[in-house]
C-alpha positions as CSV (number, residue, x, y, z in Angstrom):
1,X,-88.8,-10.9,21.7
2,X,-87.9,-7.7,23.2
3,X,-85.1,-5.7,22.0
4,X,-82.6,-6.6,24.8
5,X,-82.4,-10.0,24.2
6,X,-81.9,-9.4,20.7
7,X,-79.2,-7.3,21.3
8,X,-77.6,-9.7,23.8
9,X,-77.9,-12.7,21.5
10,X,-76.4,-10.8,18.2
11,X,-73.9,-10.1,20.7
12,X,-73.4,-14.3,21.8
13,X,-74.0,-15.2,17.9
14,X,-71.4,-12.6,16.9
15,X,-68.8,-14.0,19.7
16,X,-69.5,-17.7,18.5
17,X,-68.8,-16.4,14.7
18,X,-65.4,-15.3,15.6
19,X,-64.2,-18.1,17.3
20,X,-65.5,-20.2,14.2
21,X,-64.5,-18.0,11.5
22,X,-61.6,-20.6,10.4
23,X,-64.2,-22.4,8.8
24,X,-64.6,-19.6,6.3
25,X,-61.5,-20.7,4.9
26,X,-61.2,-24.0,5.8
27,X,-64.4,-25.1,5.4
28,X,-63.6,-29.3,5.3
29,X,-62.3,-28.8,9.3
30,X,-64.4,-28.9,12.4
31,X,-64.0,-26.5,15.1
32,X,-64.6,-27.4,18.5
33,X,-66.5,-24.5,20.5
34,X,-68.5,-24.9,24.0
35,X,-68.2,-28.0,23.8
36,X,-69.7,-28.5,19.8
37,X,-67.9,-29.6,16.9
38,X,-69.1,-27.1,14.8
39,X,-68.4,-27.7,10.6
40,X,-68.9,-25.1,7.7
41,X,-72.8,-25.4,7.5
42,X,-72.9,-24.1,10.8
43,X,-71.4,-21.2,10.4
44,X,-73.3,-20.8,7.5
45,X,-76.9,-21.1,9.7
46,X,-75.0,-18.9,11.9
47,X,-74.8,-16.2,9.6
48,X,-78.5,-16.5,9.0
49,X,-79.4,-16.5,12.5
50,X,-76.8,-13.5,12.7
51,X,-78.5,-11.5,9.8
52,X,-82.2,-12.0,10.8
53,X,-81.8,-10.7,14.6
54,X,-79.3,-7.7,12.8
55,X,-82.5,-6.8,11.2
56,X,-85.0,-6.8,13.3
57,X,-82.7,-4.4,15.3
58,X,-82.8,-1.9,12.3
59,X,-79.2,-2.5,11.3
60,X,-77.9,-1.9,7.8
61,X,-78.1,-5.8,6.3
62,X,-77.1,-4.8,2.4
63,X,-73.9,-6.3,3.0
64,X,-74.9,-9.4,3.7
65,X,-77.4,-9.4,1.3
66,X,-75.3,-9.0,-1.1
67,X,-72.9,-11.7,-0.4
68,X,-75.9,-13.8,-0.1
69,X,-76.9,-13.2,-3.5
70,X,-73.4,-14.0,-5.1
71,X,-73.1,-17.4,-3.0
72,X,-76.9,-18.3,-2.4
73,X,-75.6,-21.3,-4.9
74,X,-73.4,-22.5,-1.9
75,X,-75.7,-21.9,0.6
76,X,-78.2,-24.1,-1.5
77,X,-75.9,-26.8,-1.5
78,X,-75.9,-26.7,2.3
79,X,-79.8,-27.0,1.8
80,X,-80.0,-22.9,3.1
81,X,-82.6,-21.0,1.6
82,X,-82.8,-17.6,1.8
83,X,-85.6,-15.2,1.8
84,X,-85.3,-11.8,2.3
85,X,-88.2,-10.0,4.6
């Protein structure tokens, strides 16, 4: 994958994360976006997907690594894993 469509999808991810961001808080609701219902384990994968092409570009990830680390329990229960690298 070449750097441009990185960039452009981080940028299509990132515009999908703030019209789902509701879920953050309200994680029992559904959201409907582009024609998806999308629920809390989405935006969970999201945030994933989000953090792997932000670091492949080189951009600085310890933020969501940390936050990671403090709710890797909750990602776990949404059968998440995380590996770092």
């Amino acid at each position: 994958m070449n750097a441009t469509w990185r960039t452009e999808q981080l940028r299509r991810l990132n515009q999908t994360m703030k019209a789902i961001e509701i879920l953050a808080e309200q994680p029992d609701l559904a959201v409907i976006y582009q024609g998806k219902a999308w629920v809390y384990r989405d935006l969970l994968e999201l945030s994933v997907r989000i953090f792997r092409l932000a670091q492949q570009e080189g951009y600085d990830v310890q933020a969501f690594e940390v936050w990671f680390a403090k709710d890797a329990e909750l990602f776990a229960r949404y059968g998440l894993e995380w590996r770092v690298g």
